[in-house]
C-alpha positions as a Markdown table, in Angstrom:
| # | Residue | x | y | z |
|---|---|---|---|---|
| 1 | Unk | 0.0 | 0.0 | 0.0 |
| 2 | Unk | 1.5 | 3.3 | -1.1 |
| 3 | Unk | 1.8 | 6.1 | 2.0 |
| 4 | Unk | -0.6 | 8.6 | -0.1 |
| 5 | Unk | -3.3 | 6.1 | 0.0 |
| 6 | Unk | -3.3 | 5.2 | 4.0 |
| 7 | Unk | -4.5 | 7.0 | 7.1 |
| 8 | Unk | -0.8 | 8.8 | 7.9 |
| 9 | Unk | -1.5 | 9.0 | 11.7 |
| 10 | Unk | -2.0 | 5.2 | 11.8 |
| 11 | Unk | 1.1 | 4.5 | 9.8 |
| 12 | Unk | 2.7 | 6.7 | 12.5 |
| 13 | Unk | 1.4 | 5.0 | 15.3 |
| 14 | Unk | 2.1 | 1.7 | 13.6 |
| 15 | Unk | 5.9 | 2.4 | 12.7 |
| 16 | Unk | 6.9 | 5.4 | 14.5 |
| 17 | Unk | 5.8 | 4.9 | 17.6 |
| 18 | Unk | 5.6 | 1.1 | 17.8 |
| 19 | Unk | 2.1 | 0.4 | 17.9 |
| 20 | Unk | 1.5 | -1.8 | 15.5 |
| 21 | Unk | -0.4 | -5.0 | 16.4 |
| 22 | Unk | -0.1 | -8.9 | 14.3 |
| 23 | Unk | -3.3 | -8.8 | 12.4 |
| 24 | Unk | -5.0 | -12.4 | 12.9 |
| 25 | Unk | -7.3 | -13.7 | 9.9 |
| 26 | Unk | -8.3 | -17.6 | 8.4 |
| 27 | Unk | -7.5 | -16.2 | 4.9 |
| 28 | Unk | -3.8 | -14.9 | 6.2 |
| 29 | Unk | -3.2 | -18.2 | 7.7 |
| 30 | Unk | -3.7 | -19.6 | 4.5 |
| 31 | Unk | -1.7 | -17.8 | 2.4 |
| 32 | Unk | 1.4 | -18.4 | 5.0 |
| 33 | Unk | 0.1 | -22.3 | 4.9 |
| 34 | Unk | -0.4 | -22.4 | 0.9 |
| 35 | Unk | 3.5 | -20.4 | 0.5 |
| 36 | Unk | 5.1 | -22.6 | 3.0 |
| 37 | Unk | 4.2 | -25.9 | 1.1 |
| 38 | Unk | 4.8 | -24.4 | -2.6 |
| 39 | Unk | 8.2 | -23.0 | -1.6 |
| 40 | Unk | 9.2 | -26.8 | -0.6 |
| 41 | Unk | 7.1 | -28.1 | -3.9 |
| 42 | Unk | 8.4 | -25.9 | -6.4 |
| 43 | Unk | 11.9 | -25.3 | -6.2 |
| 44 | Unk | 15.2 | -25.6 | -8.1 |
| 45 | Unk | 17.2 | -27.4 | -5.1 |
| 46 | Unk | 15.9 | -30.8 | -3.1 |
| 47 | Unk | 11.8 | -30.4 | -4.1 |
| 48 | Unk | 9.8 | -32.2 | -2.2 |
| 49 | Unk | 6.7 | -34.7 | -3.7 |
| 50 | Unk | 3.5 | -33.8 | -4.0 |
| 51 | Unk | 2.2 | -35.6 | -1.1 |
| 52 | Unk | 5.2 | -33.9 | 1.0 |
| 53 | Unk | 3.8 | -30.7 | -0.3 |
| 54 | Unk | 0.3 | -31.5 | 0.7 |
| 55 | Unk | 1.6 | -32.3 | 4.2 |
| 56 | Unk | 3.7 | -29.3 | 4.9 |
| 57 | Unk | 0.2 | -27.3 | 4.2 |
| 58 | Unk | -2.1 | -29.3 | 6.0 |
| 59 | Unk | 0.5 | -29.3 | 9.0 |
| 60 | Unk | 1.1 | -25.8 | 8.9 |
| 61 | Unk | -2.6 | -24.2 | 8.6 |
| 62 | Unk | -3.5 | -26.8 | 11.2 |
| 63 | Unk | -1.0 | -25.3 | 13.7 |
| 64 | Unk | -1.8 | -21.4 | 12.4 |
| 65 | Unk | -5.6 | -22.4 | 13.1 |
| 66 | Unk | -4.6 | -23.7 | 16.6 |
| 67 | Unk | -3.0 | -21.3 | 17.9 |
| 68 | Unk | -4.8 | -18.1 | 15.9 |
| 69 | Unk | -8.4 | -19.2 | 15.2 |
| 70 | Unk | -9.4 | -17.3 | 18.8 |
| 71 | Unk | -8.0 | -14.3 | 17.5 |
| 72 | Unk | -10.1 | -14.4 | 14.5 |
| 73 | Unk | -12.5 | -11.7 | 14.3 |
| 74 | Unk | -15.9 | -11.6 | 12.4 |
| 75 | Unk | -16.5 | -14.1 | 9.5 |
| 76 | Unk | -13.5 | -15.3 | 9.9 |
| 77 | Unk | -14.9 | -16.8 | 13.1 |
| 78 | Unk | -17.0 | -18.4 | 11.3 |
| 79 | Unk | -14.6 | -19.9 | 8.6 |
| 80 | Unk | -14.9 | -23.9 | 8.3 |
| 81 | Unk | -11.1 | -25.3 | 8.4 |
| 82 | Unk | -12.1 | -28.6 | 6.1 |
| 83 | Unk | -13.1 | -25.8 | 3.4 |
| 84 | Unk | -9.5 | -24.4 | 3.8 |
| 85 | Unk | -7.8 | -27.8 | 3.7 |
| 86 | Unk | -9.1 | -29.1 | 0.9 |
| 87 | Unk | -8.4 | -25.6 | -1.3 |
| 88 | Unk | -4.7 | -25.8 | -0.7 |
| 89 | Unk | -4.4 | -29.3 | -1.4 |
| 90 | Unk | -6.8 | -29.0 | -5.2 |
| 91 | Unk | -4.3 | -25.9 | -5.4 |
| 92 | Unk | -1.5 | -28.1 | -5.1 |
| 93 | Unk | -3.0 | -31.4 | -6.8 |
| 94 | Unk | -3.9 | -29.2 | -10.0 |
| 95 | Unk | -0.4 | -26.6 | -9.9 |
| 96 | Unk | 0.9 | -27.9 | -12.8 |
| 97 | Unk | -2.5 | -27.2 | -15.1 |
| 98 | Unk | -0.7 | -23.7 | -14.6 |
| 99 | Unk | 1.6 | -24.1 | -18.1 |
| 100 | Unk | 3.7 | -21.3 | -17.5 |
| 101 | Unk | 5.2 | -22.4 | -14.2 |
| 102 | Unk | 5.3 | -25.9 | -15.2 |
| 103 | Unk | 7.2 | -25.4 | -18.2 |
| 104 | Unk | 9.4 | -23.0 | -16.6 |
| 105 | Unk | 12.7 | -23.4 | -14.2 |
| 106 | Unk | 12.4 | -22.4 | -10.7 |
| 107 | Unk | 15.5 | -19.9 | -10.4 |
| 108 | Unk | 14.8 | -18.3 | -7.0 |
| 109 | Unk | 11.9 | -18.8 | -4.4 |
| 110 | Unk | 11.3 | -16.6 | -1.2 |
| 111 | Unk | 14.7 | -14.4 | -2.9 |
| 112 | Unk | 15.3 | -11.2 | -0.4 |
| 113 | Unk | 15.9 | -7.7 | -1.3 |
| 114 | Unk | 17.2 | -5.2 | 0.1 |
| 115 | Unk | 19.5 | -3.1 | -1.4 |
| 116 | Unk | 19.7 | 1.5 | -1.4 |
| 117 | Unk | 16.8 | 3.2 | -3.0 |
| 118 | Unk | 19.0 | 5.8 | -5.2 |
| 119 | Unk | 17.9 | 9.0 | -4.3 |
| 120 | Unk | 19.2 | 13.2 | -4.6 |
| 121 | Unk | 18.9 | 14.8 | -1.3 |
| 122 | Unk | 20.1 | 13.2 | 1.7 |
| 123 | Unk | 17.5 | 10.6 | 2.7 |
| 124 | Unk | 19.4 | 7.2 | 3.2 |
| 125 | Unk | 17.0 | 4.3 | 2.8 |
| 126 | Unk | 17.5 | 0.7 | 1.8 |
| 127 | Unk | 14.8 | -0.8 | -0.3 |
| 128 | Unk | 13.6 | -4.3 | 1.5 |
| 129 | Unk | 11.4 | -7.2 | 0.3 |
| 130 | Unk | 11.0 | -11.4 | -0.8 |
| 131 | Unk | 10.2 | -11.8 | -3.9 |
| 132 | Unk | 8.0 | -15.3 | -4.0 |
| 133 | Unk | 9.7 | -16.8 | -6.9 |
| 134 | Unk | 12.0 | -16.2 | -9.7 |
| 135 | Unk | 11.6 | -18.4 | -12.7 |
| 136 | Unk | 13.3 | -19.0 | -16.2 |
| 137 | Unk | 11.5 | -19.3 | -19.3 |
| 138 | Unk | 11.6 | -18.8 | -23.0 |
| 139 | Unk | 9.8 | -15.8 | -24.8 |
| 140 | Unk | 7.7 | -16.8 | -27.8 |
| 141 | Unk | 11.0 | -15.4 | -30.1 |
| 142 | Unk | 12.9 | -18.4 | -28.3 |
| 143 | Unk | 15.0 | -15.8 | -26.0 |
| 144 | Unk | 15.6 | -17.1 | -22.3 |
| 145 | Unk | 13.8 | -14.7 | -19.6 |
| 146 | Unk | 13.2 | -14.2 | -16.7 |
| 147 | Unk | 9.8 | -13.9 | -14.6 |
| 148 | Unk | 9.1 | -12.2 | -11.3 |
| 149 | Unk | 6.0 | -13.5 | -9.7 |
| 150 | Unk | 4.3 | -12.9 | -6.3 |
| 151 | Unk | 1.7 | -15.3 | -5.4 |
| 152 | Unk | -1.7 | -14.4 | -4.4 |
| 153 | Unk | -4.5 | -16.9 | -2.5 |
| 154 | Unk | -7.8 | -15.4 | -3.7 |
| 155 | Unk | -11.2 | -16.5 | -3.7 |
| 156 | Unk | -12.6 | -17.1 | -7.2 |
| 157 | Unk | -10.0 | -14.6 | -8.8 |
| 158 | Unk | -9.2 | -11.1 | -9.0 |
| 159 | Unk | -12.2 | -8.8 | -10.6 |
| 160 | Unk | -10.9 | -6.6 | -13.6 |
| 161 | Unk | -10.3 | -3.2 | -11.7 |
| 162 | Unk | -8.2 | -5.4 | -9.3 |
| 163 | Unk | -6.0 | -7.0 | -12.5 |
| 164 | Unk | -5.7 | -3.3 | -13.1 |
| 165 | Unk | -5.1 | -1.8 | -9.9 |
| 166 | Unk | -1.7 | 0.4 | -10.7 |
| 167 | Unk | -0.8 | 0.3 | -7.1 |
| 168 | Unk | -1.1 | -3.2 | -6.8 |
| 169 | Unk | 1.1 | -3.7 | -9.8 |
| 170 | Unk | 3.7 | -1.1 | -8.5 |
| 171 | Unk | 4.9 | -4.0 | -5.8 |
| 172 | Unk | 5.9 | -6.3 | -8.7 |
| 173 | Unk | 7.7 | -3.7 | -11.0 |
| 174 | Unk | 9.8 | -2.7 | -7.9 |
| 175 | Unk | 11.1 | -6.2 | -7.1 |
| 176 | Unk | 11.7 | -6.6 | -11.1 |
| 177 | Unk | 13.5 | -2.7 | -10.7 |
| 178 | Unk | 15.9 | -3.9 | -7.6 |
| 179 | Unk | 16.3 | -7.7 | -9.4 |
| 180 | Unk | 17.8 | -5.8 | -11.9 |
| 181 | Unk | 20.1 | -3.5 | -10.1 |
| 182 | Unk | 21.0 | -6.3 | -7.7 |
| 183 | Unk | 22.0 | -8.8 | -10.6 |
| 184 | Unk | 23.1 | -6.5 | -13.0 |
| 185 | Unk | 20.0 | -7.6 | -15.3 |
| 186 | Unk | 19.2 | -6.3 | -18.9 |
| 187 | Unk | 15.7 | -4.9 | -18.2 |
| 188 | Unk | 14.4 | -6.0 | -21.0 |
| 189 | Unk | 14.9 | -9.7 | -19.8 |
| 190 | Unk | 12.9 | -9.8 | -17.3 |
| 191 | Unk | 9.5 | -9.3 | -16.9 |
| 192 | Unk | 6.6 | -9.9 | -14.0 |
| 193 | Unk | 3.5 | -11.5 | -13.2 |
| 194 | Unk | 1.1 | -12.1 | -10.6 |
| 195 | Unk | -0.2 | -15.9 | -9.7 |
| 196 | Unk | -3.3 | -16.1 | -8.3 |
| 197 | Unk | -3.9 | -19.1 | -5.8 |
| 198 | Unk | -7.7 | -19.9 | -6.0 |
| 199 | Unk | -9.8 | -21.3 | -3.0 |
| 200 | Unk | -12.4 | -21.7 | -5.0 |
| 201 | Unk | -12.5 | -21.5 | -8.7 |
| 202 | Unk | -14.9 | -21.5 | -10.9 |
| 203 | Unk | -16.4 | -24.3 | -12.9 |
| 204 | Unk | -13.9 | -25.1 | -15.9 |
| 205 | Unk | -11.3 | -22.6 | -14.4 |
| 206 | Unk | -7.6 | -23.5 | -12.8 |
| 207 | Unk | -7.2 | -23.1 | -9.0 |
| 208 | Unk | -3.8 | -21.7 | -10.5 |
| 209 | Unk | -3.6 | -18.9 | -12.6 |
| 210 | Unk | -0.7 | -16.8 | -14.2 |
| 211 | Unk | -1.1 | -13.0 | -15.2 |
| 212 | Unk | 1.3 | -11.6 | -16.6 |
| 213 | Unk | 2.1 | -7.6 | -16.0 |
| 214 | Unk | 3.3 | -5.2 | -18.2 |
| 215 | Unk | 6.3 | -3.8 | -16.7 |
| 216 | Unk | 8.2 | -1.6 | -19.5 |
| 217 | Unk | 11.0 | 1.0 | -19.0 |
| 218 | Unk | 7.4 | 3.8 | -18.5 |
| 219 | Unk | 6.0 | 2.0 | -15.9 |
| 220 | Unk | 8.7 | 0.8 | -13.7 |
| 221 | Unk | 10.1 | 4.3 | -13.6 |
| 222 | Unk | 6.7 | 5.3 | -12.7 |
| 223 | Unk | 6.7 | 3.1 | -9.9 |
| 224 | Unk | 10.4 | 4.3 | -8.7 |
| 225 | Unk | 8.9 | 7.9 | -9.4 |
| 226 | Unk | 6.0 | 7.0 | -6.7 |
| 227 | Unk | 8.3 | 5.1 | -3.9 |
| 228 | Unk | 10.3 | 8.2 | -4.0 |
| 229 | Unk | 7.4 | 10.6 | -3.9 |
| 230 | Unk | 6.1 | 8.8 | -0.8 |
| 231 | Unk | 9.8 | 8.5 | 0.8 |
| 232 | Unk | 9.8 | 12.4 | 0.6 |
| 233 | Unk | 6.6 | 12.8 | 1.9 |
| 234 | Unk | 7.0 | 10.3 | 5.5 |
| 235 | Unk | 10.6 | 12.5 | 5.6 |
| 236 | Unk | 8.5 | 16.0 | 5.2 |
| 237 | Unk | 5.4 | 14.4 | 7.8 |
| 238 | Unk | 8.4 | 13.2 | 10.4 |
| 239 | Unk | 10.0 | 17.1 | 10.4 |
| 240 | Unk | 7.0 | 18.3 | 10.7 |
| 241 | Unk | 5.2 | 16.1 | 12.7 |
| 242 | Unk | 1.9 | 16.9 | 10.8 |
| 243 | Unk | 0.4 | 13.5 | 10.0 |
| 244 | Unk | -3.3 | 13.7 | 8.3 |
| 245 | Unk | -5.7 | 11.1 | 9.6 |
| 246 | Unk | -7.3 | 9.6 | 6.9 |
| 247 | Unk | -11.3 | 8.8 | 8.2 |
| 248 | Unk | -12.0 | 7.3 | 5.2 |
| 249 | Unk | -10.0 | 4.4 | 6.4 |
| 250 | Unk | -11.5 | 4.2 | 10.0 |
| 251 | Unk | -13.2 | 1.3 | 8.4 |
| 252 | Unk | -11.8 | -0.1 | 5.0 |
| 253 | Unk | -13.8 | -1.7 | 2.4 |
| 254 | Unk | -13.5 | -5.5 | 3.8 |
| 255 | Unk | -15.2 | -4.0 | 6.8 |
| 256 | Unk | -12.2 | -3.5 | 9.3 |
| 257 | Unk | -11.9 | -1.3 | 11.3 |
| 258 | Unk | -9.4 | 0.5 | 12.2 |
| 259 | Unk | -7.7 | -0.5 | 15.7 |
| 260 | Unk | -7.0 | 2.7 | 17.3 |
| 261 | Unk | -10.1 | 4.3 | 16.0 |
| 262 | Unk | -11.9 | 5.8 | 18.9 |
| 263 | Unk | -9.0 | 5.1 | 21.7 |
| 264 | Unk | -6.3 | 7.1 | 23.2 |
| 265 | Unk | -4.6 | 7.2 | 20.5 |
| 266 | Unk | -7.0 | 8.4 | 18.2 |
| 267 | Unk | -9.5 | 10.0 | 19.8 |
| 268 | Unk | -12.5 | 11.1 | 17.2 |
């Protein structure tokens, strides 16, 4: 989430002040669960079977359910964990449906970043983040390529303004950017996509599903543009001290709300 799109006094309290809570949820547990078994699965050293894969899941959503499912809050309480168990293991069973990654060699999986964001004034930062995996392909001129993909457990899908959600896409084109830079990578090589890990997909669909994303020279720089924009903008709000509480956001759109709204800390 960029810094111009959240409430600024929560993001103060969260990382300035050291308030910030582990948020709980059956759908989170899941995508830690679902990531855990595919790292093991999929990967270019010692990969584990398919039933090996199946068993790292079901062991470790069984455990995150243990020991989370009481901090669960609304419909999450009501979340059956059989419903859960067997959508990671279809996801599994049916991963290699999923062409591109099947026919592709698994380079890099859970591959950290952090390396200096380049910047003009006198702002040291280091840019930080795990890429999901790193695979090698062929383009459809024969040229070997690379692919940057983060994985995302969804429902059905994403909806169309979601596949075209320029923020969202901004996360990929920045691991793609810092690749690059870390490696040494022609540009041009390597390219990004989103994989969409479906609970429950719809009749005739994969539970697995790989969208690509445009990530040219004009839009990665558009997304370096934007992480520096926001990067001077926390530096400005921390001189200052004038953060802008964002009400909007006292309750997102999933129905949350926000955990310091109406408490000492953010008094209405």
């Amino acid at each position: 989430m960029l810094f111009r799109n959240v409430c600024q006094w929560r993001w103060k309290l969260d990382y300035l002040e050291g308030k910030r809570a582990k948020n709980y949820g059956v759908h989170l547990d899941f995508g830690t669960s679902i990531h855990a078994a595919i790292e093991v699965f999929k990967t270019r050293k010692d990969p584990v079977s398919l039933d090996e894969a199946i068993a790292v899941f079901e062991t470790t959503f069984n455990k995150c359910w243990e020991d989370n499912y009481e901090k669960y809050e609304g419909r999450d309480k009501e979340a059956k964990k059989d419903d859960f168990l067997l959508s990671g293991k279809v996801i599994l069973q049916r991963f290699d449906e999923c062409k591109e990654l099947k026919e592709a060699e698994v380079v890099y999986n859970e591959h950290e970043l952090f390396l200096p964001i380049d910047r003009t004034d006198e702002v040291k930062i280091n840019f930080k983040g795990f890429i999901d995996m790193v695979i090698k392909t062929k383009d459809k001129r024969g040229n070997t390529i690379l692919y940057v993909c983060d994985f995302k457990s969804c429902s059905w899908g994403w909806p169309l303004e979601k596949k075209q959600d320029r923020d969202l896409q901004y996360q990929l084109l920045l691991y793609k950017h810092f690749l690059c830079k870390k490696f040494n990578l022609d540009p041009t090589l390597v390219r990004t996509a989103f994989v969409l890990l479906k609970k429950k997909s719809r009749k005739g669909d994969s539970p697995v599903e790989f969208m690509p994303v445009s990530a040219g020279p004009v839009s990665t720089q558009r997304a370096i543009d934007q992480l520096n924009s926001d990067l001077t903008t926390i530096d400005v709000r921390i001189q200052d001290g004038k953060f802008v509480k964002n009400r909007k956001e006292c309750t997102n759109k999933f129905g949350q709300t926000c955990p310091y709204k109406s408490s000492e800390h953010c008094p209405d």
